[in-house]
C-alpha positions in Angstrom: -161.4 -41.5 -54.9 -157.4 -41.8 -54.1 -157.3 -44.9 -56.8 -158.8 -42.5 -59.5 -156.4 -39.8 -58.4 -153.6 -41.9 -58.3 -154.1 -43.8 -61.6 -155.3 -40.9 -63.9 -151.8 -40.2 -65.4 -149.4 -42.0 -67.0 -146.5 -42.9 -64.6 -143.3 -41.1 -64.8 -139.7 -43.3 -65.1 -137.3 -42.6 -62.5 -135.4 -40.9 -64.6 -138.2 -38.1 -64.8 -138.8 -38.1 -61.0 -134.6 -37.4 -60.7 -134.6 -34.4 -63.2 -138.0 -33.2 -61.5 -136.0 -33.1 -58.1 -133.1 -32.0 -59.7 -134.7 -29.1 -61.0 -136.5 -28.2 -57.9 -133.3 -28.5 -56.6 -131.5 -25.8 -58.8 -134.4 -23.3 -58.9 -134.3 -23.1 -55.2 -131.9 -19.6 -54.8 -131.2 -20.7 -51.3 -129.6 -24.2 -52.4 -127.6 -22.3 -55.1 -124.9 -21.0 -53.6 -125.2 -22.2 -50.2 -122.3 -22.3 -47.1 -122.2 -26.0 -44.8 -120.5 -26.3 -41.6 -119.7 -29.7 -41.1 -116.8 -32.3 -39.9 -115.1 -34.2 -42.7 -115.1 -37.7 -43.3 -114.6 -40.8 -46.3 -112.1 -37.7 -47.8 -110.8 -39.8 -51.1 -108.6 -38.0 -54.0 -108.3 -40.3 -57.1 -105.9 -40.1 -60.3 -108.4 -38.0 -61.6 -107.8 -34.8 -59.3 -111.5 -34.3 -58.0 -111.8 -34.6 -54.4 -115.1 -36.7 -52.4 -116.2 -36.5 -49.1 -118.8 -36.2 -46.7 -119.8 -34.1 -43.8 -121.4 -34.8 -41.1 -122.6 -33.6 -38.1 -124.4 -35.9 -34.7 -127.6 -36.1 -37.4 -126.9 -36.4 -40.6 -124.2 -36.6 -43.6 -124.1 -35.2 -46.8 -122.0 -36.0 -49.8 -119.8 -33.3 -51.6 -117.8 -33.3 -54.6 -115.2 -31.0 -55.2 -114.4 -30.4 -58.8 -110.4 -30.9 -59.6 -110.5 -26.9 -61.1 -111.5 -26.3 -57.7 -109.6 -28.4 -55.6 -106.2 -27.4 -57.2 -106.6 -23.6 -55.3 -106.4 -25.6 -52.1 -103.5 -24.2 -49.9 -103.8 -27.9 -48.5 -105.9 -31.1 -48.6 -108.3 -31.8 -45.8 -108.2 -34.4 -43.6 -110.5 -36.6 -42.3 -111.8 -35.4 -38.8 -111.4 -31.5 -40.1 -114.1 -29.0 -39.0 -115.0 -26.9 -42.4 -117.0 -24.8 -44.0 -118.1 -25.7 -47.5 -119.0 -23.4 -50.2 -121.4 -24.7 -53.6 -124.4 -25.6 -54.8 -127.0 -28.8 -53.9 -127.9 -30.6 -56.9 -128.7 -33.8 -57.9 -126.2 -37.0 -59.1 -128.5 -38.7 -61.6 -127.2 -42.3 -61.7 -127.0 -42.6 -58.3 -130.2 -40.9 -57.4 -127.7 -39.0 -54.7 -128.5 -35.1 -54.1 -125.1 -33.9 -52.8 -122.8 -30.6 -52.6 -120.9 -29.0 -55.6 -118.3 -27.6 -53.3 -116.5 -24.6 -55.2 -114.5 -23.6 -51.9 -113.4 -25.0 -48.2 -112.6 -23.1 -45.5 -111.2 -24.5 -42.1 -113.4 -24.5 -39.3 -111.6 -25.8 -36.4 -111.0 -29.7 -35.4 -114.3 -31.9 -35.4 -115.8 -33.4 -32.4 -114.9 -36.9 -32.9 -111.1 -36.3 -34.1 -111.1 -33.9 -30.9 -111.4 -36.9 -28.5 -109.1 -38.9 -30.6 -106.8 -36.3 -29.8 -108.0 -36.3 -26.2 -107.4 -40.2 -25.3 -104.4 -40.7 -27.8 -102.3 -37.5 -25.0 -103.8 -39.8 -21.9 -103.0 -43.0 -23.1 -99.6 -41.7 -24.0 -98.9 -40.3 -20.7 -99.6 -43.4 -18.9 -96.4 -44.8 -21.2 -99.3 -47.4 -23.3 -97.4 -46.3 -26.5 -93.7 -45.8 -25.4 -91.6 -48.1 -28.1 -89.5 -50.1 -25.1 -92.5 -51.8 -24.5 -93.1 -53.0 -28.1 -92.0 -56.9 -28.9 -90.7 -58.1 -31.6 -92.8 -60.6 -34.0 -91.7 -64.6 -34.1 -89.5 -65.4 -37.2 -91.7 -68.6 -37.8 -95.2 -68.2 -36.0 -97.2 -71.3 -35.5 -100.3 -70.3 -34.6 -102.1 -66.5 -36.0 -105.0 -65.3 -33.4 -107.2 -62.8 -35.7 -109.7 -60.9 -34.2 -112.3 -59.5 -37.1 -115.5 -60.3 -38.3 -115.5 -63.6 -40.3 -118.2 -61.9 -42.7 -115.6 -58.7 -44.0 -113.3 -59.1 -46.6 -110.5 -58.1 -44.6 -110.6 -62.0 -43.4 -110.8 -63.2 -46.9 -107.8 -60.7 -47.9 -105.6 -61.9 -44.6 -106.8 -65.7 -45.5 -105.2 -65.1 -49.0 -102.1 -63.4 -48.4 -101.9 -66.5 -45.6 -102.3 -69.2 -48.1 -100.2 -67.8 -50.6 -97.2 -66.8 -47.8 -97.3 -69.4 -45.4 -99.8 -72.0 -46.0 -98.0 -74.1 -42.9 -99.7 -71.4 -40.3 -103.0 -72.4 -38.0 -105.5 -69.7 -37.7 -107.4 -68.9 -34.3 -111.0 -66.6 -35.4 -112.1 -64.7 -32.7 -115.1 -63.4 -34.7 -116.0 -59.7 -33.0 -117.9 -56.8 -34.9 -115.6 -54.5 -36.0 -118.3 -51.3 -36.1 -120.9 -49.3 -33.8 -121.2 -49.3 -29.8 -121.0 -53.2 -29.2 -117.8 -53.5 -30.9 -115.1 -52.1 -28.5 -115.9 -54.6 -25.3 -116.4 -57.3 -28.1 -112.2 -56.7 -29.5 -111.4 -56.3 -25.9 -113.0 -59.8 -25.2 -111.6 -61.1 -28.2 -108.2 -60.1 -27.3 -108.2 -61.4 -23.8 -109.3 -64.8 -24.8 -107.1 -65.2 -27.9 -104.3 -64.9 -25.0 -105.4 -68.2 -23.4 -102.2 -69.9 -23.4 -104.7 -73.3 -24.5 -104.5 -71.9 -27.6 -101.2 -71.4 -28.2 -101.0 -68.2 -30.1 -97.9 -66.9 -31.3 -98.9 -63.4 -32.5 -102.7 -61.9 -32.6 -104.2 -59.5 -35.8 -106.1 -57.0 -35.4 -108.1 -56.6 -38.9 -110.3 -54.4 -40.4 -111.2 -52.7 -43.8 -110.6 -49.1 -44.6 -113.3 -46.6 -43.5 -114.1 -43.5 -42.3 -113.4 -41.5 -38.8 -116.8 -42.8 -37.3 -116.5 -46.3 -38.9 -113.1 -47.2 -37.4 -113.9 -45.4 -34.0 -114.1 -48.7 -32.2 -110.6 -49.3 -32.5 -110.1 -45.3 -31.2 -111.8 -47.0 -27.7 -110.1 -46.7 -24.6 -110.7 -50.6 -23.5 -109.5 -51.8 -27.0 -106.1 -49.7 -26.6 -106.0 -51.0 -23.1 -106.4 -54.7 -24.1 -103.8 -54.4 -26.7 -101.2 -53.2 -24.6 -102.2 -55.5 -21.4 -102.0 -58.6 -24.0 -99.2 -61.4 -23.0 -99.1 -62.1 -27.0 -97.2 -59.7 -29.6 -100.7 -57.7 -31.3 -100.5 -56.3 -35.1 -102.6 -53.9 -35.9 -103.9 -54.0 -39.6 -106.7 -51.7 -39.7 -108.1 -49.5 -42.0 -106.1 -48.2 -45.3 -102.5 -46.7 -45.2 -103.6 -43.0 -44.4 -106.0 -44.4 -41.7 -104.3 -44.1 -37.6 -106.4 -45.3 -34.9 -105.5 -45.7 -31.1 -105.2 -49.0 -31.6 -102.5 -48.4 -33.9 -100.3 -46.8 -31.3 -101.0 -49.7 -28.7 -100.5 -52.6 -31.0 -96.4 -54.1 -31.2 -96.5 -53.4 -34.9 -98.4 -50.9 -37.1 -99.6 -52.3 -40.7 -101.1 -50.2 -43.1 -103.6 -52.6 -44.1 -104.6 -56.2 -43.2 -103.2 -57.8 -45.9 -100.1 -55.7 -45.4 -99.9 -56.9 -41.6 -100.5 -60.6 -42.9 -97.5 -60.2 -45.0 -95.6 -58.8 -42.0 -96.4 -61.5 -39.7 -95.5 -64.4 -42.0 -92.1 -65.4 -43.7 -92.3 -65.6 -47.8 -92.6 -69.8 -48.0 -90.5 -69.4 -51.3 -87.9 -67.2 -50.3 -87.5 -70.1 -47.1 -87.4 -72.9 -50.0 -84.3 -70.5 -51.4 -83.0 -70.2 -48.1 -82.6 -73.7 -47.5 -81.8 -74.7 -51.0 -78.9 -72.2 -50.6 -78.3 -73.4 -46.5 -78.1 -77.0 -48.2 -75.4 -76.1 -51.4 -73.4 -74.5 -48.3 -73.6 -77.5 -45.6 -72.9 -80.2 -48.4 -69.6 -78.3 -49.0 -68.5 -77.5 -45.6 -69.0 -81.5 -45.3 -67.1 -82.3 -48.4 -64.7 -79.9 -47.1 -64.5 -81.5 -43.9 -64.7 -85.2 -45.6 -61.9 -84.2 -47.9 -59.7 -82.8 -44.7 -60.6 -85.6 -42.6 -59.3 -88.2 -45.4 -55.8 -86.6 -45.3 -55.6 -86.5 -41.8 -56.8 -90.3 -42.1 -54.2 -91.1 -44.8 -51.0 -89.2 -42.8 -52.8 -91.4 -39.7 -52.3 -94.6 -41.9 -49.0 -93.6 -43.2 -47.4 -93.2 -39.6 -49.5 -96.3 -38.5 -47.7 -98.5 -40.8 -44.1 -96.9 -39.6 -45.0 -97.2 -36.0 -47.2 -100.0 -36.0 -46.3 -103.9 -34.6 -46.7 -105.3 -38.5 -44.7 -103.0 -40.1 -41.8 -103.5 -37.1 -42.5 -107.3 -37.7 -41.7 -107.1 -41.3 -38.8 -104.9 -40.8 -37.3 -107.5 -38.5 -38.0 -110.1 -41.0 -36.4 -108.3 -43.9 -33.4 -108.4 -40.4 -33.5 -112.0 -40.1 -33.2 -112.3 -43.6 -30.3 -110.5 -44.1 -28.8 -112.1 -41.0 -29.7 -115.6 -42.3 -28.4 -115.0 -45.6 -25.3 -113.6 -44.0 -25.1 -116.9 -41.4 -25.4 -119.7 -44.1 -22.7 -117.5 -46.6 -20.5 -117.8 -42.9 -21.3 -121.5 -42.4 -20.6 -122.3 -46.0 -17.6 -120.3 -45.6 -16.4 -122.6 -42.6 -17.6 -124.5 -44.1 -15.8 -125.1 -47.0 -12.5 -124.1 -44.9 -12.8 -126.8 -43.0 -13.8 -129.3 -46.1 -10.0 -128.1 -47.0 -8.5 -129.2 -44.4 -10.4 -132.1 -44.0 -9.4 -133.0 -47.4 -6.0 -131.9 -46.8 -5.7 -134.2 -43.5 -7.4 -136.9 -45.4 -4.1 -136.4 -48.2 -1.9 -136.9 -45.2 -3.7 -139.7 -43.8 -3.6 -141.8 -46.6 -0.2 -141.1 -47.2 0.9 -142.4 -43.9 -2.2 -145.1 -43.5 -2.2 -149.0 -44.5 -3.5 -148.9 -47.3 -0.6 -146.0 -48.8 2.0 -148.8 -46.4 0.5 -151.8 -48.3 0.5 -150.3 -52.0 4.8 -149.9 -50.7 4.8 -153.7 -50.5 4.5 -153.8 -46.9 1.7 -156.1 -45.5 -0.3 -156.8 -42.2 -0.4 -160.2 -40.7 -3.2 -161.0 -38.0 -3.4 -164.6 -36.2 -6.0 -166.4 -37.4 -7.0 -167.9 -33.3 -7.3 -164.4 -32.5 -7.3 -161.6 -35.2 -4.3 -160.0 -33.5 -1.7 -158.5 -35.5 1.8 -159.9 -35.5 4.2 -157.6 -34.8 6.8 -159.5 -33.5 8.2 -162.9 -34.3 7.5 -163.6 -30.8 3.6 -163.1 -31.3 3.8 -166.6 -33.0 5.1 -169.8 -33.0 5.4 -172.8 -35.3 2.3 -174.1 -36.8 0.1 -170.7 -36.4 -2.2 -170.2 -38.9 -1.9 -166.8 -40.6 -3.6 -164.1 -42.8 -1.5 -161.9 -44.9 -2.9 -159.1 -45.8 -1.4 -157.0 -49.0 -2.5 -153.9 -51.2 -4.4 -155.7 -53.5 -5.8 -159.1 -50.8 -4.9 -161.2 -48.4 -3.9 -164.9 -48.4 -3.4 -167.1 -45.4 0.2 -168.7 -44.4 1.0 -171.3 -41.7 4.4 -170.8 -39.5 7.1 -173.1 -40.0 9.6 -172.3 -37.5 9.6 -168.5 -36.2 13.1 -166.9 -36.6 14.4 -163.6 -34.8 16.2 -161.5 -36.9 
């Protein structure tokens, strides 16, 4: 019986079932113009003016949609964690298959439940000085080792992993995988926080990462134990979570705020090109403060070598030689001086020597006579006597004589 029911008409495509509940939907008066009490949440404004959201309350969500023609008679924006009251009609998104809320007008309502206890521990924590800015640290210039703690599934990972890569390839990364969402994910960051500490490890600085979201999907890192473990942790903490307009508690505790994870990435690591211009520029600089240095240092060296070879044994040495040169040259033109005087006189004493010697005495006609017994010269008729043999000697010989009779004069 059900197979015959159920097979007795044609079937309808989904796009018939959707306009079906559409229209049921739109014909129901009490869904047309309808007012929703609700806490905001996933609030998004693109280029295009219209304004998305979702409220929720502890049992269920529902999607709005608020026209740009009606969003522009806003006195302000919501935010996400805003208790309002919405104004519109339910109806159904075809392409999505998504019923959701037309909202034509908002009305505040007071502050939601969950933003209310973000409020609550973000005054508490305060107090107890877990956010005061003289406890913050500053980041290492040059970290060696990045603790993360995020799930190793997200993309936030991928988007840190890239930014890391493209940065500062030379940097070691430490997963602590953790869930980043729902009841088990607080103690897990807490844990992963605490261990990433291990000084074993070696970490240098420790990410907190996650992806944007709403209230409810980043309300792990609102915990109380997570905001304690960042601040109790011996290693600097960045907090990269969520997108730019997203604060958690975590946030507050963490060293350093990012507004996203790829923007706290960035933060923690130096640009590796702008370090290769760094030390190109460092090297031009130190090559000529050496040059500057070499070129002072070969003056010094020269002046150093120029009073070396004034002062210095070698140089004295040939000064004195250059001395005993002059003095030699000086001697020998005194010797040859005397020299020469006394030549003079030599050759003057020699003139008057010959003039008064035998040979000047002989060439007058005198002559010397020696006996030939015993070479001695006669003198005297008395050196010889009769019968002596004789040598005469003249200026130009000598002939010998024999004595006759010797006669006094």
């Amino acid at each position: 019986m059900f197979q015959s029911v159920l097979f007795t008409d044609e079937p309808l495509s989904v796009s018939e079932v959707t306009e079906r509940i559409k229209a049921l939907l739109e014909d129901d008066p009490g869904l047309a113009d309808v007012r929703v009490a609700g806490e905001i949440s996933n609030l998004s404004r693109p280029a295009s003016g219209h304004v998305y959201f979702t409220l929720k309350d502890a049992g269920a969500q529902l999607r709005c949609v608020m026209w740009r023609s009606a969003a522009v008679r806003l006195r302000r924006l919501p935010a996400n964690g805003d208790a309002v009251i919405a104004r519109g009609r339910v109806s159904v998104y075809e392409r999505d298959g998504q019923y959701q809320l037309y909202v034509d007008s908002l009305a505040a309502a007071g502050v939601g439940d969950l933003y209310q206890e973000f409020e609550r521990l973000k005054a508490k924590l305060e107090a107890e000085g877990l956010f005061d800015a003289a406890r913050k640290r500053a980041l290492p210039a040059f970290p060696r080792v990045l603790g993360v703690v995020t799930s190793p599934t997200g993309a936030a990972f991928q988007d840190v992993l890239n930014v890391l890569r493209r940065r500062f390839p030379l940097i070691e990364v430490v997963l602590a995988p953790t869930l980043v969402q729902g009841e088990e994910a607080p103690p897990q960051i807490a844990r992963a926080i605490q261990a990433l500490n291990d000084p074993a490890l070696g970490c240098d600085v420790i990410l907190l990462a996650r992806g944007g979201g709403s209230l409810e999907e980043l309300w792990a890192f609102n915990d109380e134990r997570v905001a304690r473990a960042i601040a109790g942790s011996r290693v600097p903490v960045v907090s990269g979570v969520g997108h730019e307009i997203d604060f958690t508690l975590a946030d507050f505790a963490a060293d350093v705020r990012a507004p996203t994870p790829s923007a706290a990435a960035e933060m923690i690591t130096p640009d590796i090109v702008e370090l290769r211009q760094r030390v190109d520029a460092l090297s031009v600089a130190l090559n000529q403060i050496l040059q500057q240095r070499i070129d002072a240092a070969r003056a010094d060296l020269q002046m150093l070598q120029r009073a070396l070879r004034v002062l210095s044994p070698l140089g004295q040495l040939t000064r004195s030689r250059e001395r005993v040169g002059e003095l030699r040259a000086r001697l020998d033109a005194a010797v040859m001086g005397r020299l020469g005087l006394w030549r003079a006189q030599l050759d003057g004493l020699r003139g008057r020597l010959q003039a008064v010697g035998p040979e000047a005495t002989l060439a007058r006609g005198y002559a010397i006579v020696q006996r030939d017994r015993d070479g001695a010269v006669v003198r005297s008729v008395r050196d010889v006597a009769a019968g002596d043999a004789l040598t005469v000697r003249v200026a130009d010989g000598e002939f010998g004589v024999r004595v006759i009779a010797p006669q006094p004069i």
